[in-house]
C-alpha positions as CSV (number, residue, x, y, z in Angstrom):
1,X,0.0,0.0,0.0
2,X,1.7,3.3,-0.8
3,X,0.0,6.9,0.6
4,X,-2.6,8.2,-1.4
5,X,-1.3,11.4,-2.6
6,X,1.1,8.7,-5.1
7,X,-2.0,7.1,-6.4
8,X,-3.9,8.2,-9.7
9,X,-7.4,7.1,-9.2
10,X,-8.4,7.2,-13.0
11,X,-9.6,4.1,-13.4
12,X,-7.6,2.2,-16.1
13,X,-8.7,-0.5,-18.3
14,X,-6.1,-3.7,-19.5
15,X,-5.6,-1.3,-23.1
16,X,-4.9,1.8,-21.4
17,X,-0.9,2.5,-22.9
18,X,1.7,4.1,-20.5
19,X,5.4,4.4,-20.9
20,X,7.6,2.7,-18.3
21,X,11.2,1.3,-17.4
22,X,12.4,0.2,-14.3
23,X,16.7,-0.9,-14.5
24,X,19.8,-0.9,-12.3
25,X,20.8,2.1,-14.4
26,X,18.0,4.7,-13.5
27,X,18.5,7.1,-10.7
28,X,15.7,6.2,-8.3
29,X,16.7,2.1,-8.3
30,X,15.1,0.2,-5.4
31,X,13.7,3.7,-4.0
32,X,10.2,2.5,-4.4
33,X,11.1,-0.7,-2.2
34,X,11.9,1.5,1.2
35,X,9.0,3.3,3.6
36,X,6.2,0.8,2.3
37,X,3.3,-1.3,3.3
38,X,2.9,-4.5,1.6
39,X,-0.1,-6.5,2.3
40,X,1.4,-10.0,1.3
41,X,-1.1,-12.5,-0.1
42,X,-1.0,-16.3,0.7
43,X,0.6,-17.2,-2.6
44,X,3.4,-14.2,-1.9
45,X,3.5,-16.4,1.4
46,X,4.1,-19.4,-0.3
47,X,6.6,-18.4,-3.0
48,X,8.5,-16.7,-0.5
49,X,8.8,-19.2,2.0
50,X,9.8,-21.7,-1.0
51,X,12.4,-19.5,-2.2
52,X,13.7,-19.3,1.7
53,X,13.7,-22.8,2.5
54,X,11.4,-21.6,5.6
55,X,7.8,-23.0,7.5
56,X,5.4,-21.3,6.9
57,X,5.5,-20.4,10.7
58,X,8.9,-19.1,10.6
59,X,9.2,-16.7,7.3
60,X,5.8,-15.4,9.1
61,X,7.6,-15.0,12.5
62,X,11.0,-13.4,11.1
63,X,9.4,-11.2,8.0
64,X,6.3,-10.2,8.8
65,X,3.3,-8.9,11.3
66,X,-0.3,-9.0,11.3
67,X,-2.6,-5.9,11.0
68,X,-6.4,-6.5,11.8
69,X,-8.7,-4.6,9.4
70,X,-10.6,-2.0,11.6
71,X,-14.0,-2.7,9.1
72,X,-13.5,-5.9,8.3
73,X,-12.2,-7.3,11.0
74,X,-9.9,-9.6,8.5
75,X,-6.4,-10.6,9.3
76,X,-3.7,-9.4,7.3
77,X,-0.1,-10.4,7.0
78,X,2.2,-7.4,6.3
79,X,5.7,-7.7,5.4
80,X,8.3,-6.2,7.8
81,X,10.2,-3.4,6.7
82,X,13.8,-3.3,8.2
83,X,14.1,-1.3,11.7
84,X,16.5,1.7,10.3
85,X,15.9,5.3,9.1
86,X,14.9,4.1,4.9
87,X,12.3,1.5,6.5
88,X,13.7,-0.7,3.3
89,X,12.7,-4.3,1.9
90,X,14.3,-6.5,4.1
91,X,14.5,-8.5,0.6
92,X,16.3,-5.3,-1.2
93,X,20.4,-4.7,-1.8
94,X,21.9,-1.7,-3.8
95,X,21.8,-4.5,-6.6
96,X,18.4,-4.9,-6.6
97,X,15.7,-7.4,-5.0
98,X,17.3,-10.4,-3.7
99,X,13.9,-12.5,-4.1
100,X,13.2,-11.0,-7.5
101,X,11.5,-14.3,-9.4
102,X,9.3,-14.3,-6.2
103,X,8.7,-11.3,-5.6
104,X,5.2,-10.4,-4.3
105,X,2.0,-9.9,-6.4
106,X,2.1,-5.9,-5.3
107,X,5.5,-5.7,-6.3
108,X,5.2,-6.8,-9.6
109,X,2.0,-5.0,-10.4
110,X,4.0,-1.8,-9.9
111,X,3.9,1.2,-10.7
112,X,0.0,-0.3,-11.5
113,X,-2.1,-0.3,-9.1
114,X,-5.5,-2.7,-9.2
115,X,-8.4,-2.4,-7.2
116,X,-12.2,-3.8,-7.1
117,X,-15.5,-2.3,-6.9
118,X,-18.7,-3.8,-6.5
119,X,-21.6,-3.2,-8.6
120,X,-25.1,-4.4,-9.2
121,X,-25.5,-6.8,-11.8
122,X,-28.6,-8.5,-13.0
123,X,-31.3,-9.3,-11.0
124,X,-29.9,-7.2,-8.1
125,X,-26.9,-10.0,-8.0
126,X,-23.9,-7.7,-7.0
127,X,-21.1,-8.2,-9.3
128,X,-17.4,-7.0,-9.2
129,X,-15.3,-5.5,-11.2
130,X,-11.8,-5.0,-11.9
131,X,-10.0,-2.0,-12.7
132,X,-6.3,-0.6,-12.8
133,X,-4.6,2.3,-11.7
134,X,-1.1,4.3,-12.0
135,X,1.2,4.8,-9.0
136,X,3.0,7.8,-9.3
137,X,5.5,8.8,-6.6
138,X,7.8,11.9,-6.5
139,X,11.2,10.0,-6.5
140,X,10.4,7.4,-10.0
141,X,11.9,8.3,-13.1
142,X,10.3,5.2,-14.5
143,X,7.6,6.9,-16.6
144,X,10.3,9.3,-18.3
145,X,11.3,6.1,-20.0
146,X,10.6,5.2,-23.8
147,X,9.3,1.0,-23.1
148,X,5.5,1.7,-24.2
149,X,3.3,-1.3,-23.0
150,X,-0.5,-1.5,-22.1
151,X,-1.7,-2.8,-18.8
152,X,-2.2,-6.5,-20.5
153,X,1.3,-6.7,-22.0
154,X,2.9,-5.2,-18.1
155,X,0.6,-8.0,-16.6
156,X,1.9,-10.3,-19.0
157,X,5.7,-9.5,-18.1
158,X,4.9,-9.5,-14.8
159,X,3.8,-12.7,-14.7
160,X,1.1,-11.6,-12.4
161,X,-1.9,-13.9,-13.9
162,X,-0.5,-16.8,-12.0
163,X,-0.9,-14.5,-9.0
164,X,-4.3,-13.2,-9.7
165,X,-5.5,-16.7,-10.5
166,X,-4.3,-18.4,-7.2
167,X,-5.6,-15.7,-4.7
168,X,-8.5,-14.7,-7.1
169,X,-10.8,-16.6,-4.0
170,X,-9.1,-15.1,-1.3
171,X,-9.0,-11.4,-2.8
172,X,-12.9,-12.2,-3.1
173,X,-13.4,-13.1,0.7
174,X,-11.1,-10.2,2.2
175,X,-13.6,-8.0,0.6
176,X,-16.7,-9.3,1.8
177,X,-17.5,-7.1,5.0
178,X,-19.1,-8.7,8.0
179,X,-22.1,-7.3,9.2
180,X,-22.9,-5.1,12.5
181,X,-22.5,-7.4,15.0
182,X,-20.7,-10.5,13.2
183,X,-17.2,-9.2,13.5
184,X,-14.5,-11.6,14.0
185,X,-13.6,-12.9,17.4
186,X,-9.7,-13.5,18.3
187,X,-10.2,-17.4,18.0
188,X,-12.2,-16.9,14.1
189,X,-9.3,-14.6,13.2
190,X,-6.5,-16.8,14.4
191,X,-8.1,-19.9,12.2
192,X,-9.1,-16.9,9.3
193,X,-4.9,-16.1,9.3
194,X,-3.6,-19.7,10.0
195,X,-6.1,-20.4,6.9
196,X,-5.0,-17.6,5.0
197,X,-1.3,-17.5,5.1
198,X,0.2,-20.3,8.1
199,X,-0.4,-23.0,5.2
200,X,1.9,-25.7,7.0
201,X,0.3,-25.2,9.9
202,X,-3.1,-25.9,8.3
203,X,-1.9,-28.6,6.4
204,X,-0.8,-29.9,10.0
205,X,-4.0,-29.2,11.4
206,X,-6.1,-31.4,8.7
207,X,-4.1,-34.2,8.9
208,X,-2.7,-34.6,12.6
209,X,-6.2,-33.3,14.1
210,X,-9.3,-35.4,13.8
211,X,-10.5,-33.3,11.0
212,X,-10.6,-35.7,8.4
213,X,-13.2,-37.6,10.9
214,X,-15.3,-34.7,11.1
215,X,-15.6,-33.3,8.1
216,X,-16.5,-35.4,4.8
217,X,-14.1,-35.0,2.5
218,X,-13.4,-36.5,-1.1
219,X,-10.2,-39.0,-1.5
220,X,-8.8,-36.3,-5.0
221,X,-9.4,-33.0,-2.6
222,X,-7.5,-34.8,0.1
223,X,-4.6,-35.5,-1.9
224,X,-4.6,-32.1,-3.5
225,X,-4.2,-30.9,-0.3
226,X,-1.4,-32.8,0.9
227,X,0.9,-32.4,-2.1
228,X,-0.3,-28.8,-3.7
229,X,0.2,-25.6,-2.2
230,X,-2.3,-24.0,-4.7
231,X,-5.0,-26.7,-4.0
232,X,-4.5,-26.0,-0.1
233,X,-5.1,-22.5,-0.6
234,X,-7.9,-22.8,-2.7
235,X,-9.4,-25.7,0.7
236,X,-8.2,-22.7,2.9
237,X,-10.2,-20.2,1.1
238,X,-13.7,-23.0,1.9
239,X,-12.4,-23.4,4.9
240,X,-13.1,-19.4,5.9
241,X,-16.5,-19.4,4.3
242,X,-17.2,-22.4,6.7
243,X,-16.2,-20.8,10.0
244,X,-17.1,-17.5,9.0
245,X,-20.8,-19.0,8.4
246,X,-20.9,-17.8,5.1
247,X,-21.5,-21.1,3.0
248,X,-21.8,-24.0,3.9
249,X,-18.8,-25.3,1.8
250,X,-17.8,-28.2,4.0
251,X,-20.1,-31.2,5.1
252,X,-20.2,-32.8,8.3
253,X,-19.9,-36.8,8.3
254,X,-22.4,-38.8,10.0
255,X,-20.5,-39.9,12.9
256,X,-18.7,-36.5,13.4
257,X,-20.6,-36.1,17.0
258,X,-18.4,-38.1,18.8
259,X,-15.4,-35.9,17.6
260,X,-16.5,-32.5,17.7
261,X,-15.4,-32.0,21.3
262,X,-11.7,-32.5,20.5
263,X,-11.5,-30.4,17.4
C-alpha cells in the first residue's frame, strides 16, 4: 500500500498504454522498495517461504506482522520493513531485490495499481469489477522512460496472472465485510490467518487433528491438499466461508458427533 497522494485514481482498463522502465541504471533504483506497506497475499507467502527454505511459521515470525482490518475485522499479513531510518525491503540490496523471481503480487504490479468495486448486476446480483490504476511517486523516473506497454502486455511481463488466479478466492473473501454485530472474534481470526497465510500449519492441522473424521471430504481434494500448495489454498479459502458461516462449503460426516469435542 503506498500513501494516497502517489495514487492516480483514473480508473484504467487492460488497453490503457503508459510508458515505463524500471533498470539498475535509473536514478531512483530500489527507492520505491523503502517506507512501504505490503499486504502479502498467501501465494506471496508461499513463493516466499519456498524460495527461503522456511515454515510457513517461521518466514511469518521473522518477516512479517499481522494488522487486523478495523472494518472488516480480517487478518492481514504485512511484510516487515527493516528497523532503520529508509524503513527498506528487508528482501532489497543496492543491486536490486534479492527474491526478484518471487517477488510479491504488489510488487510486480508496480507502478499499477489494481483495485475492485462492487456493482449491481442483474437481477440485483452484485457483481465485481476489476480495474487498474497508475502509481505515481515523487522519486520514480520510470515513466520518463521510452518502453510503451498497455496494462495486458505489463501484466503479461509480470507474470502476475498466475498471482491473480491463485488468490483470485481469497481477494474475493477479504472484501466481503461482515455485518454489524458479526465481527471476527480472536479465536475466528486466528483460524481466518492460520487459513489464510500459516499454510503448514493448516496442512498440520487437517491431517494430525481429527478433522478428516469430522468433516466429509473426497479422496482427490485430500490428496490435492497434501501435495499442492495452490490446492490448499484454494481448501483454505472453503475453509473461511465455513467458520465465517458464510456457506456451507464443507459437510459434516455422520459420525462427526463423537469428535467434535476434540477439534
Amino acid at each position: 500500500m503506498r500513501k494516497m497522494d502517489s495514487v492516480v485514481m483514473t480508473k484504467l482498463s487492460v488497453d490503457t498504454k503508459f510508458k515505463f522502465r524500471c533498470h539498475k541504471d535509473i536514478k531512483c533504483f530500489t527507492k520505491c522498495c523503502s517506507n512501504i506497506e505490503i499486504v502479502l497475499t498467501p501465494y506471496d507467502v508461499v513463493r516466499l517461504k519456498k524460495r527461503l527454505g522456511l515454515p510457513s511459521d517461521d518466514f511469518l515470525g521473522t518477516y512479517t506482522y499481522m494488522k487486523i482490518d478495523e472494518k472488516s475485522s480480517h487478518p492481514y499479513a504485512i511484510l516487515k520493513m527493516n528497523d532503520d531510518e529508509e524503513r527498506k525491503c528487508p528482501f532489497v540490496t543496492d543491486k536490486g531485490c534479492t527474491v526478484y523471481t518471487d517477488r510479491p503480487a504488489n510488487c510486480r504490479y508496480y507502478p499499477v495499481g489494481q483495485g475492485t468495486m462492487k456493482k449491481g448486476g442483474k437481477d440485483g446480483a452484485v457483481e465485481e469489477e476489476e480495474f487498474y490504476f497508475f502509481i505515481k511517486e515523487p522519486h520514480c523516473f520510470g515513466f520518463d522512460e521510452k518502453k510503451q506497454w498497455t496494462i495486458a502486455a505489463w501484466r503479461k511481463d509480470q507474470e502476475v496472472d498466475l498471482y491473480d488466479r491463485v488468490n483470485m478466492g481469497w481477494k474475493t473473501l477479504q472484501l466481503r465485510k461482515n455485518l454489524p454485530g458479526h465481527e471476527l472474534d480472536p479465536k475466528k481470526q486466528i483460524q481466518f490467518y492460520m487459513a489464510s497465510y500459516d499454510l503448514d500449519k493448516f496442512r498440520d492441522y487437517i491431517f494430525d487433528s481429527d478433522f478428516l473424521n469430522v468433516f466429509d471430504i473426497d479422496e482427490k481434494t485430500v490428496e490435492g491438499i497434501k501435495n499442492d500448495y495452490e490446492q490448499l489454498i484454494q481448501f483454505g479459502v472453503e475453509y473461511i466461508k465455513y467458520i465465517m458461516m458464510l456457506e456451507e462449503t464443507l459437510k459434516l460426516k455422520k459420525d462427526a458427533a463423537k469428535y467434535r469435542k476434540s477439534e
